[in-house]
N, C-alpha and C positions, 0 to 999 in steps of 0.2 A: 635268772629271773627271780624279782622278790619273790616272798611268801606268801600267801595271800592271806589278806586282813578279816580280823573279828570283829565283832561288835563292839569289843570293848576296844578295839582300835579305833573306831567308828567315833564311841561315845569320848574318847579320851582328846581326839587329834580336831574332831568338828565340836564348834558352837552351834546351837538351834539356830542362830542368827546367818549363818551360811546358808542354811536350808532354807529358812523364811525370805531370805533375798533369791534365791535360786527360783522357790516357787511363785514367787511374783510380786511379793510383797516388797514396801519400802517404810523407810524408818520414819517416825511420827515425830518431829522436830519441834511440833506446837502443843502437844500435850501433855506436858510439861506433870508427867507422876515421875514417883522415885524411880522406877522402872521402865527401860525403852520399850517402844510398843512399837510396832508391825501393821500396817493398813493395806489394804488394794486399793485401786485407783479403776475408775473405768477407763472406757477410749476416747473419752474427752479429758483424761487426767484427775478427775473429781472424784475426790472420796465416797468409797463405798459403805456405807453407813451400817455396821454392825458385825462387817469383816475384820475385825483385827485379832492380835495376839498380843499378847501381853510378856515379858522376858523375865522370866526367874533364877534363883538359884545360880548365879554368876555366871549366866549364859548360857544354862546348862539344857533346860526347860523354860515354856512358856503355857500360857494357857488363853481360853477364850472367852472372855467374860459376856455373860453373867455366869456362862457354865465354869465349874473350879477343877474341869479334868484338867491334867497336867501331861504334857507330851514331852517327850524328850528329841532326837535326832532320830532315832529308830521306831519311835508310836507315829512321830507326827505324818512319817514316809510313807509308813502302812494302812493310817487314815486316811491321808489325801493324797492317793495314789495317781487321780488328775490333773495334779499340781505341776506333775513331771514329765520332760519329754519323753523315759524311757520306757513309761506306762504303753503297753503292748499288749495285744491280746496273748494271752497264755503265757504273761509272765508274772510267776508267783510274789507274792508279796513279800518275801525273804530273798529274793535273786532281785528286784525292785530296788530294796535297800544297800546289796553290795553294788547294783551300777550309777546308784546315783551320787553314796559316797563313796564310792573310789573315783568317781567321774572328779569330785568337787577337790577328791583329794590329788588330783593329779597322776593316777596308781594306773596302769595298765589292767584288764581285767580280762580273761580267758571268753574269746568270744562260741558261746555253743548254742545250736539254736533252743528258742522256747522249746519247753516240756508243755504239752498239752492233756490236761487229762482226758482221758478217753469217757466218752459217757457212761453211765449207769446202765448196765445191758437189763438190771433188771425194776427200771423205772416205768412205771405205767402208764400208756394216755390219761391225756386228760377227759377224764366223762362226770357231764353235770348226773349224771346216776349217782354218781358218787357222794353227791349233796343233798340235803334237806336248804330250800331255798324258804327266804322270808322276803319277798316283797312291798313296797310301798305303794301303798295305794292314796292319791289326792285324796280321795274321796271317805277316807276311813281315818278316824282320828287316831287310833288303835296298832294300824301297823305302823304309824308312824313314829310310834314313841321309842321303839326299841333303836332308831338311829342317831336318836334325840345326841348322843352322845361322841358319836361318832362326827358329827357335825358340828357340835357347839364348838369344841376348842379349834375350829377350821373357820371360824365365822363364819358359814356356807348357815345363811337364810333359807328357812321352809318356801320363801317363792322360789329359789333356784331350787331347792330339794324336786317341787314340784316340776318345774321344767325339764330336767334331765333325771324324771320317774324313771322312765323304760330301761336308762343305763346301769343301773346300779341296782344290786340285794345286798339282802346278808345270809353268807352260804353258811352251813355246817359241815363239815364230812364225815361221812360213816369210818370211824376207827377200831380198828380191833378192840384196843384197852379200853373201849367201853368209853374214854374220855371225850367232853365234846368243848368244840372252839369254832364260835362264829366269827368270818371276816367279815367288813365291808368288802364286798366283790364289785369290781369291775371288768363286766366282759369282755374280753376279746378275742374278735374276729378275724377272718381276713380279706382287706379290700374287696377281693375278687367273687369273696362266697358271704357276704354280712349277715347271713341268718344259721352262718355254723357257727357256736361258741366253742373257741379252742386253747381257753385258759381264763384266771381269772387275774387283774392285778389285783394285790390283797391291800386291805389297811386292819389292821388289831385295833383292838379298842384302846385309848385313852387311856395312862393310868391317872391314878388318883389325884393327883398337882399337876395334870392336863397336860404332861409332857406325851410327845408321840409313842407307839409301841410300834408292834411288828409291822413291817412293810416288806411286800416283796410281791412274788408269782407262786402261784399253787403250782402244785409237784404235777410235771407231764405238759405245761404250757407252751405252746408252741411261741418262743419267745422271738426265734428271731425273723419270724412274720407277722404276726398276732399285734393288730392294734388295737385300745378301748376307742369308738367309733359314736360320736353321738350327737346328736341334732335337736334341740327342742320342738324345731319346729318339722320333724320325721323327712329332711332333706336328705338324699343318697349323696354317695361322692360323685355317682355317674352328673348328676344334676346343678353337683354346688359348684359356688359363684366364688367362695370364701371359705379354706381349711385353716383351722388355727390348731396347732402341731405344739403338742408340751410334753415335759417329761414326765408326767404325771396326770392323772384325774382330777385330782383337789386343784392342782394350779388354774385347768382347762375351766373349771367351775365356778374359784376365788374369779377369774378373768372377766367370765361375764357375766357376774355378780359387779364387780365392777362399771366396766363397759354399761348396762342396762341402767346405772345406774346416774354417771357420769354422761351419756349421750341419748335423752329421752327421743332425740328426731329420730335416730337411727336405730331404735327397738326391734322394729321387725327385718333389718339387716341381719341382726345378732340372734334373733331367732331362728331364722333360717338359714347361718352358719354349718358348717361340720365341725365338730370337736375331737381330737384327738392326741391320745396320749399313748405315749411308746413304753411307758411304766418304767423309766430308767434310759438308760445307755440307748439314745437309737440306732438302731441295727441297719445293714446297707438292706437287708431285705424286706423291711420293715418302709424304710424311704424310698425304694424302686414300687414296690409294690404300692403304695401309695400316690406316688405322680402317676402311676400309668393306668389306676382306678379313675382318677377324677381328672379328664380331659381340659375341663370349661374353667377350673381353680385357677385362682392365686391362692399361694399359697402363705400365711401368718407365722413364720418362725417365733414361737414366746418360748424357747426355750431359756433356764437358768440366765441371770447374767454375772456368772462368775466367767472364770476360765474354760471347764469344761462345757459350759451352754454355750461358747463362742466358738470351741471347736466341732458342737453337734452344728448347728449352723454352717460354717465353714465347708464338715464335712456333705450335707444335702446341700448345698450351693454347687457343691463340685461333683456331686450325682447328676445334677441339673443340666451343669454344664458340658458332661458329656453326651448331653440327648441334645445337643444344640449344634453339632459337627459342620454344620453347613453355612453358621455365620461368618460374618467378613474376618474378625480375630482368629479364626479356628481352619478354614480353608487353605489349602495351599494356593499359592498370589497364582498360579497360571490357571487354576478353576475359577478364581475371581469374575472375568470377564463370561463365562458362562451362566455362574449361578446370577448374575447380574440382567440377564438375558432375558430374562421370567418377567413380564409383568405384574405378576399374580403371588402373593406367598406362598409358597411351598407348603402343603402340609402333611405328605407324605412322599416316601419317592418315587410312588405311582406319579405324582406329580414330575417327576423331576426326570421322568425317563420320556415324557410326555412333549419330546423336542420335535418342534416346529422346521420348515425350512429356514437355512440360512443359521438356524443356532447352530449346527452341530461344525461352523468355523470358528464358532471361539473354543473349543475345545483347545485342549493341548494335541499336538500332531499326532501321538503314537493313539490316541485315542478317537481321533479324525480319522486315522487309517481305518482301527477298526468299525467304527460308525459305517464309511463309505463300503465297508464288506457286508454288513448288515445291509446297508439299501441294495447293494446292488444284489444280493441272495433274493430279498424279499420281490425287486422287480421279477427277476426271473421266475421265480416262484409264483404270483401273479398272472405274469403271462402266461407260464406252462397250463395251471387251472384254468384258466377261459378261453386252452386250443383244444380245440376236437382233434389236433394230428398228434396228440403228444400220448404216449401212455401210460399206463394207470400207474407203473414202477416207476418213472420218470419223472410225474408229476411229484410224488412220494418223495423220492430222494430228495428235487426241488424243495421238495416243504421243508423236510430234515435238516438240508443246509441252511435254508432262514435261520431255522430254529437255533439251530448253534453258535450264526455268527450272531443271534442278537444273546445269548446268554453269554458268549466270551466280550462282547461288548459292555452287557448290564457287568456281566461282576469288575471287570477293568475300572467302568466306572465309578461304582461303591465304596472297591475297594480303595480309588485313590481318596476318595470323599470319609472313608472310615464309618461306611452306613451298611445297613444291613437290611437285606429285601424286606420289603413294608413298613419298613421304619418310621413311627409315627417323628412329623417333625412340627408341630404344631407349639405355639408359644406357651414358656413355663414361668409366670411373674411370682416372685417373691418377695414377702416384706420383710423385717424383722423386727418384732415387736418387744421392746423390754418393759420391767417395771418402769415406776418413778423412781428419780435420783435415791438412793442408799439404798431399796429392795434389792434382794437377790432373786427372790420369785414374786409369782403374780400373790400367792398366797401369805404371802411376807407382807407385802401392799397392802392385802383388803385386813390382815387383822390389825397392821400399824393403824390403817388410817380409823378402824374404828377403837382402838384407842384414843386417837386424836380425837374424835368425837365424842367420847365420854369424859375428857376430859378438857371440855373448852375450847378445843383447838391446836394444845398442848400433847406429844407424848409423853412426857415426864416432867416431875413438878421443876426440874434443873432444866429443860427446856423452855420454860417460860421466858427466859431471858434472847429469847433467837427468837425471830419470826417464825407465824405460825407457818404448819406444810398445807394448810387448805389453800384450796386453787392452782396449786401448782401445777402446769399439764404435763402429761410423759413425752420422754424423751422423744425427737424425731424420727420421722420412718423412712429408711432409705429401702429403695425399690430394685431389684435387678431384675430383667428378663433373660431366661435361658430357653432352651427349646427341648422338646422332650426326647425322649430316644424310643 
């Protein structure tokens, strides 16, 4: 068995340009600088407008302009660690880099399962005691100045500030060393319980040349249920019509900051929205617990549209699709002619045990037997109860064997159907919402386009010579129905 490889095997035997092809990118044949460059493409093949890399240093490194960091074969792996298929939960970002180049390099690599760290035993809940909150008030000019900043470089408008008030402070936390540090906080809740705060998503302030600071979740957040949850117009999820689902707050906000702006008819649609943001990476508990909060949704995927926003998509599509076990794709062909049976849609499987005579022939046979052990328990049973000659043990036992043969019936049934007693089966519509053509996020969109605004119609004075982007509409919305579980 070889040896196993270093890094400087790594950096010596791969070019950056293996890795930027791997992770998805493709070579820039019409841009014609001294240096090859690297683009994504979307799903209709069209260039994604500010995704590229740039190739230096004889292959060695590239970078991303207008930013002048510079990556090599092993920075750019441990950056864009969703670039790659082998990006896994609990796998560290140095075991990332031996399986992607020995993958590339054709190398055999020792298969052992992830390392998971074990958590912090001594990390503390999350409790708003633990903060000094600073609220926004419409109505007060005063509280509002302190967020002044935190909004400007997000181009998030004091009308949307105003709209989604209730959703956002800015926290302080009580710390030992006396030191204090305000976030923009964003609470989160959980579907189930919306008036428990059980973390916050965080944003740091702005530094000075209005590049982003710290983003992340306060220490003790219940992160992989906890959504930021928000409505302008105070709609519950039990009640909404429309969830719009992103990876962040600011995008949920750039969006219908947007939206209110671009579709004046449909104003009070978007105000009575749900807004929600998973603060990152969504979690499968985070997406279950969300479809099974909001019965009456469809629900607005705007997550990212790189790579990784296609496979958070992807992956709640396939949440979805398992709460849907009883469609014609997903049924076994000899339940077919049963579940076909139903005049009515099924919306739970209180419905679905709810067989009429004559259905229980299209069953499949072995499940026809049992069926016919359940009627004929239940007749006897029946009759026992309304003879005066039968006695009180006898009626009893009658009842007991009903009982049996209809639960060895229900679960036979279920289990061939892959459903589980009271299974909501009620319909689960999804859209997917992306930017316009070259955003990557919504919040990408609302500051491009008011650049474009301040400038004519033009982003940059080199773009004068291409047609303006005003009026362009966004990309189109494909729709799937799944059913819930």
């Amino acid at each position: 068995m070889s040896s196993e490889l270093t890094y400087d095997d790594f950096l010596n035997r791969l070019g950056i340009q293996d890795v930027l092809l791997d992770a998805g990118y493709h070579l820039n044949k019409r841009d014609g600088l001294r240096y090859p460059s690297y683009v994504r493409t979307d799903s209709d093949g069209r260039r994604v407008r500010g995704d590229k890399f740039i190739v230096t240093q004889n292959g060695k490194c590239c970078f991303q302009p207008p930013q002048q960091k510079v990556y090599n074969v092993i920075s750019f792996i441990k950056e864009h660690p969703e670039l790659f298929a082998e990006n896994k939960s609990g796998v560290s970002a140095d075991r990332l880099v031996n399986l992607v180049c020995n993958r590339l390099l054709n190398q055999p690599v020792e298969d052992r399962p992830a390392r998971i760290a074990e958590p912090r035993r001594d990390s503390k809940p999350f409790s708003l005691n633990d903060y000094d909150i600073h609220k926004f008030n419409p109505q007060d000019r005063e509280t509002q100045k302190r967020f002044y900043p935190y909004f400007k470089y997000r181009g998030i408008d004091l009308y949307t500030q105003y709209a989604f008030h209730r959703h956002f402070c800015l926290a302080t936390k009580h710390r030992t060393d006396g030191l204090t540090f305000a976030n923009l906080s964003f609470p989160l809740v959980l579907p189930k319980e919306p008036d428990k705060t059980v973390g916050f998503e965080e944003r740091g302030r702005p530094k000075m040349d209005g590049s982003g600071g710290y983003k992340g979740k306060a220490e003790g957040s219940n992160s992989s249920e906890g959504l930021w949850i928000a409505s302008p117009g105070g709609t519950g999820l039990k009640e909404a019509k429309a969830v719009y689902v992103f990876e962040s707050a600011y995008d949920a906000m750039a969006f219908y900051q947007l939206r209110m702006g671009q579709a004046p008819d449909r104003q009070r649609d978007f105000r009575s929205a749900v807004y929600v943001s998973t603060g990152g990476n969504p979690g499968i508990g985070q997406m279950q617990g969300l479809i099974n909060a909001a019965p009456q949704a469809t629900f607005h995927l705007a997550f990212d549209n790189d790579m990784a926003g296609k496979q958070f998509a992807a992956n709640f599509e396939d949440i979805a699709r398992k709460r849907r076990p009883v469609s014609p794709d997903k049924i076994p062909a000899d339940m077919r002619p049963f579940i076909e049976s139903f005049d009515k849609p099924l919306k739970t499987t209180t419905d679905l045990l709810a067989i009429e005579d004559g259905q229980y022939a299209e069953l499949p046979k072995p499940l026809q037997e049992l069926y016919l052990k359940y009627d004929s328990a239940m007749a006897e049973a029946m009759e026992y109860h309304d003879s005066p000659l039968v006695c009180k043990e006898d009626k009893q036992e009658a009842a007991e064997t009903m009982n049996k043969t209809y639960r060895d019936f229900k679960s036979a049934l279920l289990e061939k159907l892959h459903l589980q007693d009271g299974q909501d089966l009620s319909p689960v519509e999804i859209v997917r919402e992306v930017p316009s053509e070259g955003y990557k996020d919504f919040n990408d969109e609302l500051l491009g386009k008011i650049q474009i605004s301040q400038t004519g119609g033009f982003k940059t004075d080199r773009d004068k010579t291409e047609p303006t982007l005003k009026g362009q509409e966004e990309n189109g919305q494909r729709v799937t129905t799944f059913h819930r579980r």
